[in-house]
PAVOVEX-941432 format. One record per residue (C-alpha): x, y, z. Coordinates in steps of 0.02 Angstrom, whole numbers, padded with zeros to 5 digits, always signed. Example, Ala and Ser with C-alpha at 12.3 -4.5 7.8 and 13.67 -1.06 7.14 Angstrom:
+00615-00225+00390
+00684-00053+00357
//
This chain:
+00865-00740+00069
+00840-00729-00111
+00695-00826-00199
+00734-00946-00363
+00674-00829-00520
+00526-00965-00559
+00456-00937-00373
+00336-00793-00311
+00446-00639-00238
+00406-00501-00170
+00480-00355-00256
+00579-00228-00135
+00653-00087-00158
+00810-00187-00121
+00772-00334-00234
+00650-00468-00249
+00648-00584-00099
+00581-00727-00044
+00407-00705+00044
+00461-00820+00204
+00601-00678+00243
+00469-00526+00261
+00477-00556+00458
+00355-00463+00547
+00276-00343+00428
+00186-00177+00428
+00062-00191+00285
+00004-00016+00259
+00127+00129+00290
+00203+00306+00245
+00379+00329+00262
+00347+00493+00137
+00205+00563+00096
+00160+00738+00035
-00033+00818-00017
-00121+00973-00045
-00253+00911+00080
-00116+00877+00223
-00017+01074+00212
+00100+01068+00344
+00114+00907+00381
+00203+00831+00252
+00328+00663+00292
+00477+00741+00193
+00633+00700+00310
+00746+00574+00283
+00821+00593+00451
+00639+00561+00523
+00605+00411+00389
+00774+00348+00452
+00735+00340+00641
+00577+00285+00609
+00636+00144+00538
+00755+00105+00677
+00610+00122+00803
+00496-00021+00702
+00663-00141+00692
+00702-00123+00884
+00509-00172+00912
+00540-00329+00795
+00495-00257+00623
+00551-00316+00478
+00455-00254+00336
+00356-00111+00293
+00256-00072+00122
+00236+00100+00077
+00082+00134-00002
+00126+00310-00056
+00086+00327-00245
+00158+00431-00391
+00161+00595-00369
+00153+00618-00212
+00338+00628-00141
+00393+00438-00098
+00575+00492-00101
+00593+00339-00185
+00788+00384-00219
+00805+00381-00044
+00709+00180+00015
+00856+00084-00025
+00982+00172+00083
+00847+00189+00209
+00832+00000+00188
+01004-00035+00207
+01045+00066+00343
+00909+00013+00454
+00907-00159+00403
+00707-00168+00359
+00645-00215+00169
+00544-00094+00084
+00416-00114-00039
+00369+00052-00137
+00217+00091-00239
+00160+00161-00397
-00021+00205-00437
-00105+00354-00413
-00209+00424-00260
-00363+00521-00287
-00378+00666-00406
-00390+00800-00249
-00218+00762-00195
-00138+00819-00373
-00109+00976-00435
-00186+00975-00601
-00032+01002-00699
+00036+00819-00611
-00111+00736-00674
-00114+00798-00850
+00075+00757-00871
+00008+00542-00853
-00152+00566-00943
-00258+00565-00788
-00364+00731-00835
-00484+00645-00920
-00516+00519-00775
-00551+00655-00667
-00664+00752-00776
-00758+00572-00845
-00684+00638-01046
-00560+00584-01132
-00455+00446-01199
-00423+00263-01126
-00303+00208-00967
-00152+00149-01076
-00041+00269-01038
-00074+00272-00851
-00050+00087-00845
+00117+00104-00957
+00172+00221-00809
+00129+00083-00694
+00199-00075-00776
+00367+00048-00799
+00375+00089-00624
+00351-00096-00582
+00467-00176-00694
+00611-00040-00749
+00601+00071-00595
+00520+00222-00530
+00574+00380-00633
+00630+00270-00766
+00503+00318-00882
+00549+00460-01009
+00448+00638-00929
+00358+00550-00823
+00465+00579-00640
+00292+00671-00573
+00369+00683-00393
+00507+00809-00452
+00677+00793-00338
+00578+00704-00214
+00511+00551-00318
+00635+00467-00428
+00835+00421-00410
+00943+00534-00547
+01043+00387-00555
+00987+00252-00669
+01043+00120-00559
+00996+00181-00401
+00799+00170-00463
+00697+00063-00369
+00558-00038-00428
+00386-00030-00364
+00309-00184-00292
+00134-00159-00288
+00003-00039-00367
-00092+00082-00246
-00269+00173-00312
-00418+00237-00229
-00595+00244-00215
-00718+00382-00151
-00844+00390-00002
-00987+00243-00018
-00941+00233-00231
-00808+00279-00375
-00799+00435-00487
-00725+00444-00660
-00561+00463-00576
-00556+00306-00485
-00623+00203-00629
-00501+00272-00740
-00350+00226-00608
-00446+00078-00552
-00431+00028-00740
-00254+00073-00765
-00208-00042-00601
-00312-00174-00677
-00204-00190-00864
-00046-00149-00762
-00098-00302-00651
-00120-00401-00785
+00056-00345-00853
+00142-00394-00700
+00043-00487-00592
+00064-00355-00457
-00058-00332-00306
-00171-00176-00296
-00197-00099-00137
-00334+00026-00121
-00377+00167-00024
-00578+00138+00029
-00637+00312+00092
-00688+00293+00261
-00675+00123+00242
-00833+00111+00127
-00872+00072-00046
-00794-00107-00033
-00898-00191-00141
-00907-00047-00288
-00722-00071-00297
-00742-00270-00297
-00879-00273-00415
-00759-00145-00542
-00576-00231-00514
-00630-00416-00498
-00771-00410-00591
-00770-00318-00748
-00582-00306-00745
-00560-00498-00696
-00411-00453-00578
-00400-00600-00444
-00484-00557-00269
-00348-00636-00192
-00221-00492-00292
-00332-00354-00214
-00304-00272-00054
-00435-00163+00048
-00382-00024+00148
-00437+00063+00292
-00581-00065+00344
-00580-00011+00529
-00642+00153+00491
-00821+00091+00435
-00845-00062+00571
-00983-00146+00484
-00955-00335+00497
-01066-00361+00356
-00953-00255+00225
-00806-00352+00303
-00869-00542+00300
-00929-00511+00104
-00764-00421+00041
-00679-00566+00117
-00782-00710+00065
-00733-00643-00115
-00556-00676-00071
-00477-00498-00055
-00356-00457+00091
-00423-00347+00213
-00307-00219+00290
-00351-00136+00465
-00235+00019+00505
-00194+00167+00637
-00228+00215+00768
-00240+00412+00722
-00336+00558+00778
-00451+00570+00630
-00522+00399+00667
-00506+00378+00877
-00714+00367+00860
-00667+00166+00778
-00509+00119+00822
-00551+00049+00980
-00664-00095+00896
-00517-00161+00813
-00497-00321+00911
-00674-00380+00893
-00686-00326+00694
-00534-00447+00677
-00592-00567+00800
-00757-00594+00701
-00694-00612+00520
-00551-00745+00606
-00714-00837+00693
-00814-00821+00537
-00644-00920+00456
-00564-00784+00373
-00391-00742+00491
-00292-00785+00322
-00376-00622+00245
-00322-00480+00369
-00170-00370+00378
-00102-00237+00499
-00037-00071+00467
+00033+00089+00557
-00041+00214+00390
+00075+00344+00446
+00022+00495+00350
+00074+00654+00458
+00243+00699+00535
+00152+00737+00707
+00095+00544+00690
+00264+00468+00692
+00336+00397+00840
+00514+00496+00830
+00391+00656+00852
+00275+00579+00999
+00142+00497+00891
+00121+00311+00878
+00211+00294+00723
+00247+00104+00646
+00307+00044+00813
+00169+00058+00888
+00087-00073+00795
+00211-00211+00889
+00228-00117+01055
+00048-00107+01086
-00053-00165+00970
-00017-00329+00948
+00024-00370+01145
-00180-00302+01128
-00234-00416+00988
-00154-00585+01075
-00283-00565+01211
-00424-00572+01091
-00351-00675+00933
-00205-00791+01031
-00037-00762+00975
-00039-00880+00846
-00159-00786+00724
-00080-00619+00777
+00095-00705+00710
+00005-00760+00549
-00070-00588+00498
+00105-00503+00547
+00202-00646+00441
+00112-00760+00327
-00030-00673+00270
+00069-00504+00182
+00187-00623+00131
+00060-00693+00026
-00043-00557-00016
+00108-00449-00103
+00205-00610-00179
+00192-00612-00353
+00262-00723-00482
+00337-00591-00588
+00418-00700-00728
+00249-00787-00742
+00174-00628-00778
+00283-00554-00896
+00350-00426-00757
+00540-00450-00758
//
């Protein structure tokens, strides 16, 4: 179902749609992914992205956002197919992830050297990047592809459009890099009216990112969502980056953070008693091929198979529907005529 222009969409890499026909959606997820810090394990098979998606829509699915970021393979020639064939929207990013998962030579091609090194000249042309991928498509931006064959369509009409705008921050604060992404999401935001995401190291450094994107860069809390919050469990981070109005997004399960994943239910089940179950979103964060379901992880099915069968014994199936449903529905809607972001 297609939204009226004048309406909040979100944008997919099918189209803008209308928010109420997300379904049940995965708010924080990899179909492609590929790092320096992750050798080996890189999600780089379309035949793998492909089941995968087939596994989430037989367990009800009917969204998932990908929060992988420029230069960092999204494929992003390859969502809409994947879309298609499989029957669940798509939402790709742009953005950029931190500096240690670039080589350098990706980073100085959009001007993000002297973000990582704290010299240098302002975030324009970052956010140009950004605003590009969001409103003319991803590789549509004149030698700035960044992925090579694995990022951008060849064909000018196949190019998808990002809807949302992922960056990162550090462990417990934000170096030059982040600020000078941070920054970049922040004008491109502004541009477009598209949500940030952001990646909060170990779940920490909530507020530093808070203080920098809502305060000094006056991007709405409601516009900004925080990642990873069930690896740092502290109920007093959560409660406070919620009362300022940002979405919250819980992930996993995974390996890396088994020590936290089991307090899930009663992180979620204070914020909703505390009066904040219209803040939090669920994710699978798929970010290694041994992770995904089609190779005997948990993968993004997971998160209806188990999970939430789990979460309706502590939260009642009503809020579980709402943070599946209604709440990414409204925290990646944007009004993108409003905003200049056509």
């Amino acid at each position: 179902m297609n939204a009226r222009p004048e309406e909040p969409t979100v944008r997919t890499v099918s189209g803008d749609v209308s928010p109420a026909s997300l379904g049940l959606c995965d708010a924080h997820d990899h179909l492609f992914l590929r790092s320096p810090q992750l050798p080996g394990q890189e999600l780089d098979d379309t035949g793998a992205a492909a089941a995968e998606l087939r596994a989430f829509r037989e367990a009800g699915g009917g969204t998932v956002i990908q929060w992988t970021p420029y230069g960092m393979g999204r494929r992003a020639g390859e969502l809409r197919r994947l879309a298609e064939e499989s029957g669940v929207r798509i939402v790709a990013a742009t953005g950029l992830h931190q500096a240690v998962h670039y080589a350098p030579e990706v980073l100085e091609r959009v001007g993000a050297t002297g973000g990582a090194t704290g010299s240098g000249g302002g975030s324009a042309e970052l956010a140009e990047l950004f605003v590009a991928e969001l409103t003319t498509g991803i590789g549509s931006r004149p030698g700035r592809r960044g992925d090579g064959r694995t990022d951008a369509a060849d064909d000018a009409g196949a190019r998808p459009r990002a809807g949302m705008v992922k960056v990162a921050g550090g462990f417990h604060g934000l170096d030059a890099h982040a600020r000078y992404t941070m920054t970049a999401a922040a004008e491109a935001h502004h541009a477009t009216g598209a949500s940030i995401g952001v990646h909060l190291e170990l779940g920490t450094g909530a507020q530093d990112v808070l203080d920098l994107l809502c305060g000094r860069l006056a991007v709405p809390p409601q516009r900004v969502v925080l990642g990873h919050l069930n690896r740092s469990p502290d109920p007093v981070a959560h409660r406070s980056a919620a009362a300022a109005g940002a979405y919250l997004a819980f992930d996993g399960p995974s390996r890396a953070h088994h020590a936290t994943d089991w307090r899930l239910p009663d992180a979620l089940a204070a914020l909703a008693d505390a009066g904040y179950g219209d803040r939090l979103l669920l994710g699978g964060d798929t970010t290694t091929a041994a992770a995904r379901s089609v190779n005997g992880g948990p993968g993004m099915p997971h998160l209806l198979r188990r999970l939430r069968p789990r979460l309706e014994l502590t939260l009642g199936a009503e809020l579980v529907r709402r943070i599946f449903t209604e709440n990414p529905a409204r925290a990646f809607a944007v009004a993108w005529g409003a905003a200049g972001g056509v």
